[in-house]
C-alpha positions in Angstrom: 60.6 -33.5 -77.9 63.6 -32.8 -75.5 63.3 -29.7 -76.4 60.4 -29.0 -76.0 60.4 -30.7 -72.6 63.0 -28.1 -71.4 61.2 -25.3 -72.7 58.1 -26.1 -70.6 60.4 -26.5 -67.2 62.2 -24.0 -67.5 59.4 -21.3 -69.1 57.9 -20.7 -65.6 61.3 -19.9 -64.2 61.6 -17.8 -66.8 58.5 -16.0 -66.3 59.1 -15.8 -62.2 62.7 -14.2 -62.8 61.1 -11.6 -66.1 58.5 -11.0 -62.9 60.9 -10.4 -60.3 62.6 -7.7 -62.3 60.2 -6.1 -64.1 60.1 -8.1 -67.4 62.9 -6.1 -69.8 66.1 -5.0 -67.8 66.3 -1.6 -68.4 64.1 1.0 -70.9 64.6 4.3 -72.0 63.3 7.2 -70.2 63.3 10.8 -71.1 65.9 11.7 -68.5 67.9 8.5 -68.7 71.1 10.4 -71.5 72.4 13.1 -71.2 72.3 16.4 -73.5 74.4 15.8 -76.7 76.4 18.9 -79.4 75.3 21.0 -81.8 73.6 18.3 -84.4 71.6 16.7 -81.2 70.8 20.0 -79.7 68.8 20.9 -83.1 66.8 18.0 -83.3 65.7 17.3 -79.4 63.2 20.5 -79.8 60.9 18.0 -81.1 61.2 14.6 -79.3 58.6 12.9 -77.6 58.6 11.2 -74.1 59.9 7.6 -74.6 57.9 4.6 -73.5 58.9 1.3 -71.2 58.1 -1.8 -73.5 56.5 -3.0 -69.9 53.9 -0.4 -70.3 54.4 0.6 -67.1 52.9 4.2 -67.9 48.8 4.2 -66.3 48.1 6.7 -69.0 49.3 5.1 -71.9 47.2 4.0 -74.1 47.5 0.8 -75.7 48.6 1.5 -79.8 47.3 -1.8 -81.5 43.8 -0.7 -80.9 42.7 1.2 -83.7 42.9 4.8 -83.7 41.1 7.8 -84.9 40.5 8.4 -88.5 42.9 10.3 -90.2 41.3 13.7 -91.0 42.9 14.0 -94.0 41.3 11.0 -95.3 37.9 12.7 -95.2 35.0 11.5 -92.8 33.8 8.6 -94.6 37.4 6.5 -94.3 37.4 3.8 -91.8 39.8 3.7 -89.0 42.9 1.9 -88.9 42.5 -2.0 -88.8 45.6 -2.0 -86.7 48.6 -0.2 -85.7 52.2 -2.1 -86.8 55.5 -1.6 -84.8 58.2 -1.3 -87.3 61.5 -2.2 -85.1 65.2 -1.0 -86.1 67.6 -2.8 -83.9 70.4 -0.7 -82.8 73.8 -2.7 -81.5 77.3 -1.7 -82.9 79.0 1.7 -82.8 80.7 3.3 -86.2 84.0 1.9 -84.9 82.1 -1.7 -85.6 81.6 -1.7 -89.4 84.1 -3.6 -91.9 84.0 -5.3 -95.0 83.1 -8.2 -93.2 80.5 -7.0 -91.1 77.6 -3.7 -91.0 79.7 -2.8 -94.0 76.3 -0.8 -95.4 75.1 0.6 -92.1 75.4 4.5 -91.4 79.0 5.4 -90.7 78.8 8.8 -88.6 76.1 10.5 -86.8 75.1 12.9 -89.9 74.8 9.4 -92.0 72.5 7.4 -88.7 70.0 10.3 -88.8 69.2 10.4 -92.3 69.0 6.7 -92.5 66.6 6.5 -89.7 64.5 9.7 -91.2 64.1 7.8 -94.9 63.4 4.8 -93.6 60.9 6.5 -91.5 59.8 8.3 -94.5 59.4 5.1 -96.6 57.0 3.4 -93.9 54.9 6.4 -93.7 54.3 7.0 -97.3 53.0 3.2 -97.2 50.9 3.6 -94.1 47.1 5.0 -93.0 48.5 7.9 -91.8 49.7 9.1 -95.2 47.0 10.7 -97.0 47.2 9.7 -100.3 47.8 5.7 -98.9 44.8 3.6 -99.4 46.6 0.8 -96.7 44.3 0.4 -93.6 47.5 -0.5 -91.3 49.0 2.2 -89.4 52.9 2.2 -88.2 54.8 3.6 -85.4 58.9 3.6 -85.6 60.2 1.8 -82.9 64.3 1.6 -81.7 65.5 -1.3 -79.6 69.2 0.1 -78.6 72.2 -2.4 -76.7 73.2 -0.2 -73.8 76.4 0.5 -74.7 75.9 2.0 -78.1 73.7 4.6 -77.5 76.7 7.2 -78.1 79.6 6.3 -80.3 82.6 8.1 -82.2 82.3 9.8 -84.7 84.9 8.9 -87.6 87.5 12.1 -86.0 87.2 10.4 -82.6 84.4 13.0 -81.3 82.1 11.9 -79.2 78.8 11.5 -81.2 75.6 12.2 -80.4 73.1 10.5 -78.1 71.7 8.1 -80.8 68.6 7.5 -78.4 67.5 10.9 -78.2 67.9 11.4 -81.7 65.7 8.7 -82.9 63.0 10.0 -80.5 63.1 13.5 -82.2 62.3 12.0 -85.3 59.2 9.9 -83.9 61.0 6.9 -82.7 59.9 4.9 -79.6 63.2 4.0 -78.0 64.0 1.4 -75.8 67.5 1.1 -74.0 68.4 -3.0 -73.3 70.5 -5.5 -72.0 71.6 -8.4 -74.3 68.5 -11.0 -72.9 71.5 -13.8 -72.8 74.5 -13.8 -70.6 77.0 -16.3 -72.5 77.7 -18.0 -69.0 74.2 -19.3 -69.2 74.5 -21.0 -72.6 74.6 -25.2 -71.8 76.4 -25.9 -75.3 80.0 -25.5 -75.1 81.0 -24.5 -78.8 77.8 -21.8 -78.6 79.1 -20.4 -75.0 82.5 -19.8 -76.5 81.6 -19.1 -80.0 79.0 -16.3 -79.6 81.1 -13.9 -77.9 83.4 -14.0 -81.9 79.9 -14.3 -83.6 79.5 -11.6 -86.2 80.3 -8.0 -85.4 78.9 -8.2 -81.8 78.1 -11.1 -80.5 75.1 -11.4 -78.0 74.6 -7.7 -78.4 73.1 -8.9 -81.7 70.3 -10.8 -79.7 68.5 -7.6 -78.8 66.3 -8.1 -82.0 64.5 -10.9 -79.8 62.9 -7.9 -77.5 60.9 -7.7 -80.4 58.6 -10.4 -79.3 57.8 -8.5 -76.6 55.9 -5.7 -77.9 52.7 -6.9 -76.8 51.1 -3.7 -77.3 51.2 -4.0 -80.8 49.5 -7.3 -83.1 52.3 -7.0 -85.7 56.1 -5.8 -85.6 58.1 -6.0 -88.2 62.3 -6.1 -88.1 63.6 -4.1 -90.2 67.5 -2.6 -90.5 68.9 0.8 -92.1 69.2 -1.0 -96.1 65.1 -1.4 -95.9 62.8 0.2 -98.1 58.8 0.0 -98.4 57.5 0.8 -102.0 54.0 -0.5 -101.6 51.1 -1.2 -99.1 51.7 -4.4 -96.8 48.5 -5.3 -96.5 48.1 -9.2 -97.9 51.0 -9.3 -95.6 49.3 -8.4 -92.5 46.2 -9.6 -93.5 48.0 -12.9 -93.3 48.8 -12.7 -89.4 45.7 -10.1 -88.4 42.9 -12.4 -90.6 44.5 -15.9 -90.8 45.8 -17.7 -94.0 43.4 -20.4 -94.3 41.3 -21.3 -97.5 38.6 -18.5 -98.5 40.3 -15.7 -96.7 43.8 -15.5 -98.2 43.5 -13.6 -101.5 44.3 -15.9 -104.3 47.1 -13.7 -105.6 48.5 -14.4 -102.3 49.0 -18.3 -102.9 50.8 -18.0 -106.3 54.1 -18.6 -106.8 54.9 -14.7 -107.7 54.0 -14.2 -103.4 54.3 -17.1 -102.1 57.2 -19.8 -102.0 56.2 -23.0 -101.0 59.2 -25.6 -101.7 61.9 -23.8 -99.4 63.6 -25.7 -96.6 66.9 -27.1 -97.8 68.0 -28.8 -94.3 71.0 -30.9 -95.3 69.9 -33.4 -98.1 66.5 -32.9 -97.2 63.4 -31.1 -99.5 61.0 -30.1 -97.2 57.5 -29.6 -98.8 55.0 -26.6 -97.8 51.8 -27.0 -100.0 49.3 -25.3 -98.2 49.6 -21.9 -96.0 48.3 -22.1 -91.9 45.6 -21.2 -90.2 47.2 -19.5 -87.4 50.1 -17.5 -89.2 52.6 -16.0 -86.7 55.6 -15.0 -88.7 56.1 -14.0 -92.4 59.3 -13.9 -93.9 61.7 -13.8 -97.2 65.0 -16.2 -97.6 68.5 -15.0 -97.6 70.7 -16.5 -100.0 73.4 -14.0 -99.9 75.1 -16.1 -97.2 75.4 -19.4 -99.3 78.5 -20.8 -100.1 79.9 -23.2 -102.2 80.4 -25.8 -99.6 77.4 -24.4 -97.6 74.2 -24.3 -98.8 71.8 -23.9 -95.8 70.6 -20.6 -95.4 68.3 -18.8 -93.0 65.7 -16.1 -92.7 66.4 -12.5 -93.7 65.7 -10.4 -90.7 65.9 -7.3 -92.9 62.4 -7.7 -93.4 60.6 -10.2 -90.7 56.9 -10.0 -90.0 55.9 -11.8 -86.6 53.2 -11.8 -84.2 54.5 -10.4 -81.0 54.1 -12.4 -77.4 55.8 -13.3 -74.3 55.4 -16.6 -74.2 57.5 -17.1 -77.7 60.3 -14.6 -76.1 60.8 -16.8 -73.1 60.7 -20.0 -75.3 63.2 -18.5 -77.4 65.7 -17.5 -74.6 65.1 -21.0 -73.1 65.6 -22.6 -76.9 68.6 -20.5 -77.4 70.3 -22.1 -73.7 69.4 -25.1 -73.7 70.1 -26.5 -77.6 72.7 -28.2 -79.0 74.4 -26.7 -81.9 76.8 -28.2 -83.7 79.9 -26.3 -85.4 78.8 -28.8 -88.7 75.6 -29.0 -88.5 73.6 -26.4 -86.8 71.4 -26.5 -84.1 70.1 -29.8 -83.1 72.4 -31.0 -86.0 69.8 -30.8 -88.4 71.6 -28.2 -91.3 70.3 -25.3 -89.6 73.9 -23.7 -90.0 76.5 -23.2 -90.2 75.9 -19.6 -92.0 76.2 -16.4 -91.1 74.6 -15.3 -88.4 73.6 -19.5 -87.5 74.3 -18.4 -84.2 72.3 -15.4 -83.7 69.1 -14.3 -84.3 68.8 -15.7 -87.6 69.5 -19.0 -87.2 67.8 -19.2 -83.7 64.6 -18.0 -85.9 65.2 -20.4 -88.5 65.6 -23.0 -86.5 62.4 -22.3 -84.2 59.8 -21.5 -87.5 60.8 -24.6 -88.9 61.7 -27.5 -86.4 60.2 -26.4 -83.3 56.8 -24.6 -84.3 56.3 -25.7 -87.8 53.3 -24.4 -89.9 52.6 -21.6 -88.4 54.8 -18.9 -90.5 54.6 -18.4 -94.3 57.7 -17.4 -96.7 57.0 -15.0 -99.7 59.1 -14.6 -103.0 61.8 -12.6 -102.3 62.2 -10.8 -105.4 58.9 -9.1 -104.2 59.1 -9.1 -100.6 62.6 -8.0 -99.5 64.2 -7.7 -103.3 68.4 -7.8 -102.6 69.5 -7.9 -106.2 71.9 -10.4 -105.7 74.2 -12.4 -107.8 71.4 -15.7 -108.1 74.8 -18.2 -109.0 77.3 -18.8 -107.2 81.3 -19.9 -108.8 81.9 -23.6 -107.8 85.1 -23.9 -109.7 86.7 -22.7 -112.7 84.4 -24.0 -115.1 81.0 -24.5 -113.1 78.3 -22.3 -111.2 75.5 -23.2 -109.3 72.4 -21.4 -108.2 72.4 -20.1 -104.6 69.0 -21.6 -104.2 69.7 -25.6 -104.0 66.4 -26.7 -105.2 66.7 -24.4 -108.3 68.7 -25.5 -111.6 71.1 -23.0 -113.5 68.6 -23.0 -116.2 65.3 -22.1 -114.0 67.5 -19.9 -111.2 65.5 -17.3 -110.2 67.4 -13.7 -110.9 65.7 -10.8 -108.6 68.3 -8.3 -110.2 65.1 -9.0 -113.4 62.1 -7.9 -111.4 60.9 -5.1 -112.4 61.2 -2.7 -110.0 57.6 -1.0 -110.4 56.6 -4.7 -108.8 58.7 -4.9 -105.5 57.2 -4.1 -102.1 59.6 -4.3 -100.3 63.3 -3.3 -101.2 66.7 -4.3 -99.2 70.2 -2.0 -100.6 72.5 -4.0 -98.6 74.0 -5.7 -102.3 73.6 -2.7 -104.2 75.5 -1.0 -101.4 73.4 1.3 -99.4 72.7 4.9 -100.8 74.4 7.1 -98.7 77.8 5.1 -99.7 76.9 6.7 -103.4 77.4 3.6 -105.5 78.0 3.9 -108.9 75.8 1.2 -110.9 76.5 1.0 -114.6 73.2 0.9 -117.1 73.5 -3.4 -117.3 70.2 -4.7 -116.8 71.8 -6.1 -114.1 72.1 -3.1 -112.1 68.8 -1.3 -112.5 67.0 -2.5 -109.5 69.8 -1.2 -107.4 69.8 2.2 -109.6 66.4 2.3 -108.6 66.5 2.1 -105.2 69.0 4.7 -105.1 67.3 6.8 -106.9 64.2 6.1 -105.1 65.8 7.2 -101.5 66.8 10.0 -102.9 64.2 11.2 -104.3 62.2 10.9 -101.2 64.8 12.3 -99.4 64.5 15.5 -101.7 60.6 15.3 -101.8 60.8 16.0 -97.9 63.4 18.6 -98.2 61.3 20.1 -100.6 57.9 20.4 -98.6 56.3 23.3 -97.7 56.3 22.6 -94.0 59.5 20.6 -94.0 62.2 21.3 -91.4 65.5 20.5 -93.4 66.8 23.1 -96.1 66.7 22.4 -99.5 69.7 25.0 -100.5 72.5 22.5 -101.4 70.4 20.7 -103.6 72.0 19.5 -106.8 75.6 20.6 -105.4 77.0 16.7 -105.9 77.9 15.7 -109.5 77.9 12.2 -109.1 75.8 10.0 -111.1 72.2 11.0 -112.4 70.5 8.6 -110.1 71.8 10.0 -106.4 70.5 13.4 -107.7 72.7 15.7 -106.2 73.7 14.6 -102.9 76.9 12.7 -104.0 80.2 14.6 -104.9 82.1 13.2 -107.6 85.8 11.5 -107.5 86.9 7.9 -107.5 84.0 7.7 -105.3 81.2 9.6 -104.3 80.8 11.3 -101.0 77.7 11.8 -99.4 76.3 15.4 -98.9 74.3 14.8 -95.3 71.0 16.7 -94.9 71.2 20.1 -93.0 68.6 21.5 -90.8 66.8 25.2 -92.6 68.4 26.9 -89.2 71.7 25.5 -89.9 71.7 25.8 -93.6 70.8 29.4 -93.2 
């Protein structure tokens, strides 16, 4: 209730100050980088004008209305129920990645554009605007970039490219942003100092909240560069666009195999979910890669985070993430949510706010079907004993996502199985074949759009990599593979 108190004082300060300065501090123009080498040079040709998330354009239309029918759906389709914003956060440089942290994100400019292209690729081929898709939701790419990582060096030291250009050539909106908190600003004393440590980047990490603020859109969905869509996401939209209450949710959408309703471990507490909302404004998966021994409170994975965008829940948030107490033992408001990684970013902000602050209004599906990680389910305790990550769950019942088969995930996450351009070798243990798949699954839509007729990127050094079956030829071989980058016809040639 404290909480919430300060949230309502301060939320009109909030909107006076987001009024005074124009709402977001800073978004991307067309003229705002400069020109970039070679690589960038080849791929402006093609890049549309960006967009201010403050839609301060007169002549730009508003994309969550829906749009015209896609001609090669024939005449008698319907038009788009809605338009999704899929949103890649962008906020560490090469220089940034380590065992510890980003350890599976692109490593060089040749590795960030193919990334962003395939996970382009994978949205599309699950969307309206792909023909042979029977989903009624359409997509548009969307980049949220920290302002100082827009270029970065390259592995040799080089200067890289301008990453913000880049994602616009490839049908990215991009939008150039502050961190929304200054650490100064933060009223707990272990969060002001600790943040600035906190993961790879610290409040840089926060940008992911400017999400919210994609009003233009009814649905956005977080994603990162390890995320892959294998199937329509439909029942999931359906969920915020339509509601979840009784005799509108699908009942395939209320069993177990979609939806999780026993979740929230928040210190020795089991709290009990047993029916879904009305009002649905966020839909999410679990992340129980970050559980340890000692630890296990987890949060939400934001490799895959559905929400309702709006202004109102930005502000709250910024206010939320100032004005709580978080304790290095227990979490915010001392109530278990944390310590784990990322507790003090996005993810536990998130957690904390969809499940202490607005309660019953977001819905968590089965991970093994919504974001599918294929991680190790136990976890060692000592020499002689393991436990399953999941608290609630016994050894004998712990539910094993590396099982699933893969013909049934919707959404797919590599970040375990070690992301595909790193060429991972993954023996033939049943243990390994959803990451086998997913590898081989990038790839082959990576050489599916090499190979089209009207496709832009050569498909001469095909099937030059010997590495293992699954990358197909785009890994050499060796103590490890090395990745073979895609190369533009005009360069190939």
């Amino acid at each position: 209730k404290k909480i919430l108190e300060k949230v309502q004082l301060k939320e009109q300060e909030h909107a006076a100050a987001a009024a005074a300065s124009n709402g977001l501090r800073g978004s991307a123009g067309s003229d705002s980088v400069p020109q970039g080498d070679k690589l960038e040079q080849s791929l402006i040709n093609a890049s549309p004008a960006g967009n201010n998330i403050n839609n301060d354009d007169p002549n730009r239309k508003s994309p969550s209305l829906p749009t015209e029918v896609n001609p090669a759906k024939g005449p008698s389709s319907p038009p788009p129920k809605a338009k999704v914003a899929y949103v890649l956060p962008v906020y560490f440089c090469y220089s940034q990645i380590t065992q510890s942290f980003n350890r599976d994100a692109p490593h060089n400019d040749a590795t960030f554009h193919d990334a962003a292209l395939l996970l382009k690729r994978s949205i599309f081929s699950q969307s309206y605007s792909y023909p042979k898709s029977d989903s009624l939701y359409d997509y548009q790419m969307v980049a949220i970039i920290e302002r100082t990582v827009v270029r970065c060096k390259n592995e040799n030291g080089e200067d890289g490219v301008d990453r913000a250009k880049l994602l616009r050539s490839l049908g990215y909106e991009v939008y150039i942003k502050d961190e929304p908190i200054l650490a100064s600003k933060i009223e707990n004393e272990f969060l002001k100092l600790s943040v600035p440590k906190a993961g790879c980047c610290g409040a840089k990490e926060l940008i992911k909240l400017h999400t919210y603020e994609l009003v233009d859109y009814p649905i956005a969905v977080m994603v990162d560069f390890s995320t892959m869509v294998l199937k329509k996401l439909d029942d999931v939209f359906n969920l915020i666009i339509d509601g979840g209450s009784d005799g509108i949710v699908p009942t395939h959408m209320k069993e177990k195999d979609n939806w999780v309703r026993d979740t929230l471990f928040r210190g020795e507490e089991l709290v009990t979910i047993d029916k879904m909302p009305n009002r649905v404004d966020a839909v999410f998966t679990r992340d129980f890669t970050t559980v340890l021994k000692d630890r296990w409170n987890t949060g939400v994975n934001l490799g895959f985070f559905v929400l309702r965008p709006s202004k109102e829940v930005f502000y709250e948030l910024l206010t939320l993430y100032k004005t709580s107490n978080y304790s290095p033992i227990h979490g915010w408001d001392d109530k278990g949510y944390g310590p784990f990684d990322g507790s003090m970013l996005t993810k536990g902000l998130l957690t904390y706010y969809y499940h202490e602050i607005r309660p019953n209004i977001a819905v968590e599906l089965n991970r093994c079907k919504y974001q599918n990680m294929a991680e190790r389910p136990m976890i060692r305790i000592n020499k002689n004993n393991v436990q399953c990550r999941d608290a609630k769950e016994s050894k004998e019942e712990c539910t094993d996502c590396r099982q699933t088969a893969f013909n049934d995930i919707v959404v797919a996450n590599s970040k375990a199985c070690r992301s595909p351009w790193n060429c991972e070798y993954h023996d033939s243990h049943a243990d390994s074949r959803v990451c086998k798949g997913m590898h081989q699954s990038w790839f082959q839509m990576r050489k599916d759009l090499e190979n089209n007729s009207d496709s832009k990127y050569s498909p001469s050094h095909q099937e030059e990599g010997s590495y293992y079956p699954e990358h197909q030829g785009y890994c050499h071989g060796g103590k490890k593979g090395t990745y073979i980058p895609m190369k533009l016809a005009e360069e190939a040639g």
